[in-house]
C-alpha positions as CSV (number, residue, x, y, z in Angstrom):
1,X,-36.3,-2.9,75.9
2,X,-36.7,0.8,75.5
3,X,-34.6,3.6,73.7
4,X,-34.5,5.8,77.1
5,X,-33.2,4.9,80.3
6,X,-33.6,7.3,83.2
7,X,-35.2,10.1,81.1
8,X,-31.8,10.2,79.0
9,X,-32.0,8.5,75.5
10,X,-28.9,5.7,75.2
11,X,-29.9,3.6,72.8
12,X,-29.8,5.3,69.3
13,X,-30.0,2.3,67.1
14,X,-33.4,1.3,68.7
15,X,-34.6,5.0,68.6
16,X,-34.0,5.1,64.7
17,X,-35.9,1.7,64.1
18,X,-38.7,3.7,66.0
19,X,-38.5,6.7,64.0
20,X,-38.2,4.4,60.8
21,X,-41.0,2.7,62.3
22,X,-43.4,5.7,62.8
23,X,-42.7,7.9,59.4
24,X,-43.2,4.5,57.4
25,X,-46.5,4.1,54.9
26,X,-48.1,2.1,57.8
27,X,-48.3,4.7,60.9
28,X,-48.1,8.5,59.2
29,X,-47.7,7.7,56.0
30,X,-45.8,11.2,54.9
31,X,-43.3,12.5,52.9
32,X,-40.5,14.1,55.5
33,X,-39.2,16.2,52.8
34,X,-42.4,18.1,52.7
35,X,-43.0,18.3,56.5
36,X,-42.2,21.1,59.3
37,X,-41.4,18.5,62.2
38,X,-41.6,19.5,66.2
39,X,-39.8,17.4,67.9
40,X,-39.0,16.7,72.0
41,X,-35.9,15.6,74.0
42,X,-34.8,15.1,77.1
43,X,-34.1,18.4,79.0
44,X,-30.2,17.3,79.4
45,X,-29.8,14.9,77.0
46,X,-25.7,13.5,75.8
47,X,-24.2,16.1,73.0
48,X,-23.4,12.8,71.2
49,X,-27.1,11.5,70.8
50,X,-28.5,15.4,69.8
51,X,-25.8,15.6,67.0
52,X,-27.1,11.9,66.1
53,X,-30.6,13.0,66.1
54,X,-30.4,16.7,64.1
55,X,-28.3,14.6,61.5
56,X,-30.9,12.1,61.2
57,X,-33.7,14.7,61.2
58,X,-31.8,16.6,58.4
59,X,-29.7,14.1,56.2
60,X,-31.5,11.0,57.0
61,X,-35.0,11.7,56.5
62,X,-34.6,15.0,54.9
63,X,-37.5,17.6,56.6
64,X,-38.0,20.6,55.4
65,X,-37.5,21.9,58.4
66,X,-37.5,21.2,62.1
67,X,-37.7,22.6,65.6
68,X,-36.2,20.3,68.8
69,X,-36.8,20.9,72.6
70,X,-37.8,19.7,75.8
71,X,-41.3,18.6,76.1
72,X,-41.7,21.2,79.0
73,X,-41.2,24.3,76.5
74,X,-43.9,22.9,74.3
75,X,-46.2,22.8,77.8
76,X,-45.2,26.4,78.6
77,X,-46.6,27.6,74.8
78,X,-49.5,26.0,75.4
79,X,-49.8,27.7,78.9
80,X,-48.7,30.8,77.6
81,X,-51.4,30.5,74.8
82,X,-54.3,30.1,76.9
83,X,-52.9,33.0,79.3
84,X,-51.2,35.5,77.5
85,X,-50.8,38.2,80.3
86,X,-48.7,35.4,82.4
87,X,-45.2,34.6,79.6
88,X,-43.7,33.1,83.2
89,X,-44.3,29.2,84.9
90,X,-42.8,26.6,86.7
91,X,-43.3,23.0,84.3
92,X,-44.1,20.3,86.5
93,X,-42.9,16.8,83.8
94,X,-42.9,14.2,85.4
95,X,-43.0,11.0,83.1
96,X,-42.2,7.7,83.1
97,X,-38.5,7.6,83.7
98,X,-37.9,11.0,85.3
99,X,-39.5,14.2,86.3
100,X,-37.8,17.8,85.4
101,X,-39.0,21.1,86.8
102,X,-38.7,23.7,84.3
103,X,-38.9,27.4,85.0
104,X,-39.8,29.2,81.6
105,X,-39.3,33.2,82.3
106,X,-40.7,35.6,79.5
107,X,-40.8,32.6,77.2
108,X,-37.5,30.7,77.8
109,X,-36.3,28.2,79.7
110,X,-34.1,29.3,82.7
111,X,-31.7,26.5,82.6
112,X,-30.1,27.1,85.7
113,X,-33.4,26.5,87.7
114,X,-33.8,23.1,85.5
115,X,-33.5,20.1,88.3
116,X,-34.0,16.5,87.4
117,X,-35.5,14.3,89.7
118,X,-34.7,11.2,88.9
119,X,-38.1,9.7,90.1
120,X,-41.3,8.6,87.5
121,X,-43.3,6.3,86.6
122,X,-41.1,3.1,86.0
123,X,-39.5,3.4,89.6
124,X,-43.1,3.4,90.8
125,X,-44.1,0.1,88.9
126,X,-40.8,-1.8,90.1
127,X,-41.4,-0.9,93.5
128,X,-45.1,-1.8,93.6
129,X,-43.7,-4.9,92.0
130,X,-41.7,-5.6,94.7
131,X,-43.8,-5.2,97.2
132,X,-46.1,-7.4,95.6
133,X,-43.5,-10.0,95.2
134,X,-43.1,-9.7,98.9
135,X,-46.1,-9.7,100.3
136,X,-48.5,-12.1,98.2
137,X,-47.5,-13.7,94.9
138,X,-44.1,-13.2,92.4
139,X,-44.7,-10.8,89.5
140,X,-41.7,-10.0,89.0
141,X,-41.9,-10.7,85.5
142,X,-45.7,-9.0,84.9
143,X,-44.2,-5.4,84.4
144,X,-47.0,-4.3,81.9
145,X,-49.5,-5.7,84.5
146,X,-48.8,-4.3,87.4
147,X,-48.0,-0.6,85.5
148,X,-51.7,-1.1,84.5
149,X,-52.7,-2.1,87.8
150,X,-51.0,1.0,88.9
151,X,-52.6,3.4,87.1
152,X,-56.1,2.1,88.3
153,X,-55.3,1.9,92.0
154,X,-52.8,4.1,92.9
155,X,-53.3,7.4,94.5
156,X,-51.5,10.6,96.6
157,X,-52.0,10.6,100.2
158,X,-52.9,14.1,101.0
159,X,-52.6,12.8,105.0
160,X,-50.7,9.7,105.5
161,X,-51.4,9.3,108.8
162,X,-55.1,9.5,108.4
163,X,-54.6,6.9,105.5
164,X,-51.7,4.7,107.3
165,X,-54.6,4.3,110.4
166,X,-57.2,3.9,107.8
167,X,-54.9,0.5,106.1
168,X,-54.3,-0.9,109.1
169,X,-58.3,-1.4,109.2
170,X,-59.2,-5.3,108.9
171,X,-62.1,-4.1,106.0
172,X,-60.2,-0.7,105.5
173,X,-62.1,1.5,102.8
174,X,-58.6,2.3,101.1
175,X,-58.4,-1.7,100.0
176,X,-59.2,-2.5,96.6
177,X,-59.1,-6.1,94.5
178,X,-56.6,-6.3,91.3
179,X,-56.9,-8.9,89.1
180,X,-54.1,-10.4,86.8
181,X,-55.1,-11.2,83.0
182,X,-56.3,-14.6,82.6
183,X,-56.4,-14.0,78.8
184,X,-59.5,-15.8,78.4
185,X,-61.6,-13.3,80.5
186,X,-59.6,-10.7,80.7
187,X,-56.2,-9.5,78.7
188,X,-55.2,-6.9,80.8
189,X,-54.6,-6.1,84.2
190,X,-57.9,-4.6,86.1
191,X,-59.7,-3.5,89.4
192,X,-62.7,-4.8,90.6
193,X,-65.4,-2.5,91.1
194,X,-65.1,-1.1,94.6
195,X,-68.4,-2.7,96.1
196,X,-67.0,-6.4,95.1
197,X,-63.2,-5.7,96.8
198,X,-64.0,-8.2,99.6
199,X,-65.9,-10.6,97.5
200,X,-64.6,-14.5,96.6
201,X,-62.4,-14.6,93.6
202,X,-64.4,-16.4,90.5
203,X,-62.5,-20.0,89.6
204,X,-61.1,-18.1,87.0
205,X,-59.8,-14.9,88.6
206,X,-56.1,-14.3,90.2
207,X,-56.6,-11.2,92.7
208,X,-54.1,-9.4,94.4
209,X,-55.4,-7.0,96.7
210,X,-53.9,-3.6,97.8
211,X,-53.9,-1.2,100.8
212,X,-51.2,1.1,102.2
213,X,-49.5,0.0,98.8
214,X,-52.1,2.2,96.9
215,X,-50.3,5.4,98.1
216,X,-46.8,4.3,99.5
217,X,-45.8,3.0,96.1
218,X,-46.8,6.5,94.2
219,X,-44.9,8.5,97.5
220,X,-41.5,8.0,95.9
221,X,-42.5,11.3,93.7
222,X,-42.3,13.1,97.2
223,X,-40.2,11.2,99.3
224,X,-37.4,9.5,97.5
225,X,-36.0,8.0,100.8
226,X,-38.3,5.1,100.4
227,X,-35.9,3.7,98.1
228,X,-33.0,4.9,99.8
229,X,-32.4,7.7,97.4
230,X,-31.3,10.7,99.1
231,X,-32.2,13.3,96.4
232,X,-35.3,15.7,96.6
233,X,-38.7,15.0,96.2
234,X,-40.7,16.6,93.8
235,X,-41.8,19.4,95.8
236,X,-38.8,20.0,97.5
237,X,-37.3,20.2,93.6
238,X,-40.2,22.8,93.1
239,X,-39.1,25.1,95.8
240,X,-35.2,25.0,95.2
241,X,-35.7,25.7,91.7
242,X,-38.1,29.0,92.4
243,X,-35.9,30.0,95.3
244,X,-33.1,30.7,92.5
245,X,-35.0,33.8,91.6
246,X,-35.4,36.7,92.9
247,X,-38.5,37.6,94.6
248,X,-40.4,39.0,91.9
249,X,-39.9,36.4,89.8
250,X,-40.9,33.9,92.4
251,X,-44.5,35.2,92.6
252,X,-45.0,34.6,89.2
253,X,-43.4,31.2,89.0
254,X,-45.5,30.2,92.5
255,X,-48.5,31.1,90.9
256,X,-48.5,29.4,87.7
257,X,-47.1,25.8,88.5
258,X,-48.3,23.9,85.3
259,X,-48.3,19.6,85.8
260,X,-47.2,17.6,82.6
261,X,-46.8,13.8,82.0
262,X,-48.4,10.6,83.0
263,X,-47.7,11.0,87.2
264,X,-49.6,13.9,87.0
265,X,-52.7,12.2,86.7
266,X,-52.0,10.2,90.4
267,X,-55.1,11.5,92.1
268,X,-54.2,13.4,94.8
269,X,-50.9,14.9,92.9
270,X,-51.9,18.0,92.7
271,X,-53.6,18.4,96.2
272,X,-50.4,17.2,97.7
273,X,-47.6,19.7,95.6
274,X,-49.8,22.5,96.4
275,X,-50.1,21.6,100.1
276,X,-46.1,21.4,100.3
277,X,-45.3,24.0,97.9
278,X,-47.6,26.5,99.9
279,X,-45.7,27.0,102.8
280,X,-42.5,28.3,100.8
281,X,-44.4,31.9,99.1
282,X,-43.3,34.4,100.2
283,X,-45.5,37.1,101.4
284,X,-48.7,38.4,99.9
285,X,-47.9,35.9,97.1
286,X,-49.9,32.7,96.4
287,X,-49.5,28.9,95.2
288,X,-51.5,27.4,91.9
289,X,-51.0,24.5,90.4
290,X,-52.9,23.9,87.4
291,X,-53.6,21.0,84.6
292,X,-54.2,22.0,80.8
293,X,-56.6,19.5,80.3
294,X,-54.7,16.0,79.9
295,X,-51.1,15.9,81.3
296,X,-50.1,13.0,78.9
297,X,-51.4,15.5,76.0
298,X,-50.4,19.0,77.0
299,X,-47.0,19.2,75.4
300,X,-48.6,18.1,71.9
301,X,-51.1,20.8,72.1
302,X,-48.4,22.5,73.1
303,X,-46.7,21.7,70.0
304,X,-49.6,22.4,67.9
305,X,-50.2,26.0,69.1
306,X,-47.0,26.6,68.3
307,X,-47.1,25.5,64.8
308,X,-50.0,27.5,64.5
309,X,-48.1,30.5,65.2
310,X,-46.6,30.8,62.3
311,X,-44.4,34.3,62.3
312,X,-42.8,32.5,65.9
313,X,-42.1,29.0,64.2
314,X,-40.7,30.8,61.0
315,X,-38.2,32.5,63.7
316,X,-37.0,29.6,65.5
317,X,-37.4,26.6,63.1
318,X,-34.3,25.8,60.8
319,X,-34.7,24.7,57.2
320,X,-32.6,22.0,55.7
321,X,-31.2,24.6,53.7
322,X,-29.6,26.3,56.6
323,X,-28.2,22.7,58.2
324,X,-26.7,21.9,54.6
325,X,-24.9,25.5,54.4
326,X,-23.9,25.7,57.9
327,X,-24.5,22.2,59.9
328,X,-24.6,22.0,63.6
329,X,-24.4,25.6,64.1
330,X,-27.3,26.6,62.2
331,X,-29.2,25.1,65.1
332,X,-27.4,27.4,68.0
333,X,-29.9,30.0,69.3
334,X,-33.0,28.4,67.5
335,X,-33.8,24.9,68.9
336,X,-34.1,24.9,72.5
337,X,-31.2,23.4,74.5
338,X,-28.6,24.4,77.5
339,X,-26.3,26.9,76.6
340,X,-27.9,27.7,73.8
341,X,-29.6,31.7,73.9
């Protein structure tokens, strides 16, 4: 059971044991009262839940002070840190329950170029899941597994026909052998070493083995229709977003496409948005899409580069003195959320 559903947090009471869980003397071990906190949320999350969570931030645990916003903004300091002749890009999250592109001009988020797709991670694991279930053994109920066995196998096709003709090879190259956890040998879900993919299973071993799979589960990100979802891919979401700027704009945003979260690291992900995305620039512009380093760490180091910068956090954090004189509104114009300036 998890807090979030859909990229959307729904289930507050199971958030707070988290929090309770994470600030207690056996994970950080700190006193809130004499912390700064940074802290992300979803992109649109319900008015209801960020009321909840400032409250809790403020009254409940009592931090000195605190800044909240997406996890994207955090990615765009760090970008903006490392390049600081470029203040404009086009966030690429894409997580586990959703992806949002996020164009931050001169520093702040453009919300009405924000679009949620509502494809990530988890939608990718059910569907391998099922087509697992279909094809060779049940595992329905092996979630964790076959996420694991996900992350090892699964790749981008940068030229699906070139890959369809190469699955439907008897001994195709593409195929690779997954094994379930015994949890004698092994406790986790794993992938045999490429040169042993057609070998016998050992008496203790339960393989499954993979093909076309490999890259049609991980295609959702760019083609939705798979699961009969109508909505945009992910580089179609890309392109509408930048075509909501005017031209100028669009150069910059084209040219410094920055990839966050845990899909990221699909090989091939990046090869294959800058392949679709290219075609939309507009003249005598170009296409990049870059990684800071680890997707599934860039909006922490994001986070930390902005603490660092301490004359900007002192400007946009609020104190708990400010919450306790003037509540919810002491928050409006400093932590970074729609509608807010």
């Amino acid at each position: 059971m998890y807090p979030f559903s859909n990229g959307i947090l729904t289930t507050w009471e199971l958030e707070e044991r988290i929090l309770d869980y994470f600030f207690s003397d056996e994970v950080l071990n700190v006193n809130p009262k004499d912390c700064n906190l940074i802290v992300t949320e979803p992109c649109f999350n319900f008015q209801s839940i960020k009321r909840l969570f400032t409250e809790a931030v403020f009254e409940e645990y009592e931090f000195e002070s605190a800044f909240i916003c997406p996890p994207a903004y955090l990615s765009s300091q760090l970008f903006r840190t490392q390049n600081p002749l470029e203040p404009t890009c086009l966030v690429v999250d894409s997580g586990h329950s959703a992806t949002h592109i996020v164009p931050v001009i001169e520093g702040a988020i453009a919300w009405h170029g924000v679009i949620r797709v509502p494809v990530g991670g988890k939608v990718i694991t059910n569907h391998l899941k099922q087509r697992i279930t279909f094809q060779q053994i049940s595992v329905n109920e092996e979630t964790q597994v076959i996420n694991q066995i996900k992350e090892l196998a699964c790749f981008i096709s940068t030229d699906l026909k070139a890959d369809f003709r190469l699955a439907g090879d008897e001994l195709s190259p593409l195929t690779r052998s997954c094994g379930l956890p015994d949890y004698v040998h092994h406790f986790d879900g794993y992938m045999r070493a490429v040169e042993e993919t057609f070998e016998r299973p050992a008496d203790h071993e339960q393989l499954i083995r993979l093909t076309a799979d490999r890259f049609v589960a991980p295609e959702i990100l760019f083609r939705p229709s798979i699961i009969g979802d109508v909505r945009m891919g992910v580089a179609e979401a890309v392109a509408d977003s930048i075509r909501r700027f005017s031209q100028e704009t669009q150069l910059y945003l084209f040219r410094n496409i920055v990839l966050t979260g845990g899909c990221c690291l699909f090989p091939g992900f990046l090869e294959r948005l800058k392949q679709e995305v290219g075609p939309e620039v507009p003249e005598f512009g170009e296409v990049e899409v870059i990684r800071l380093g680890d997707p599934l760490t860039t909006a922490w180091f994001g986070g930390k580069a902005l603490a660092e910068n301490t004359a900007f956090f002192e400007k946009v954090r609020v104190t708990r003195a400010e919450y306790q004189e003037k509540g919810e509104s002491a928050c409006e114009g400093k932590f970074v959320r729609p509608n807010c300036k």
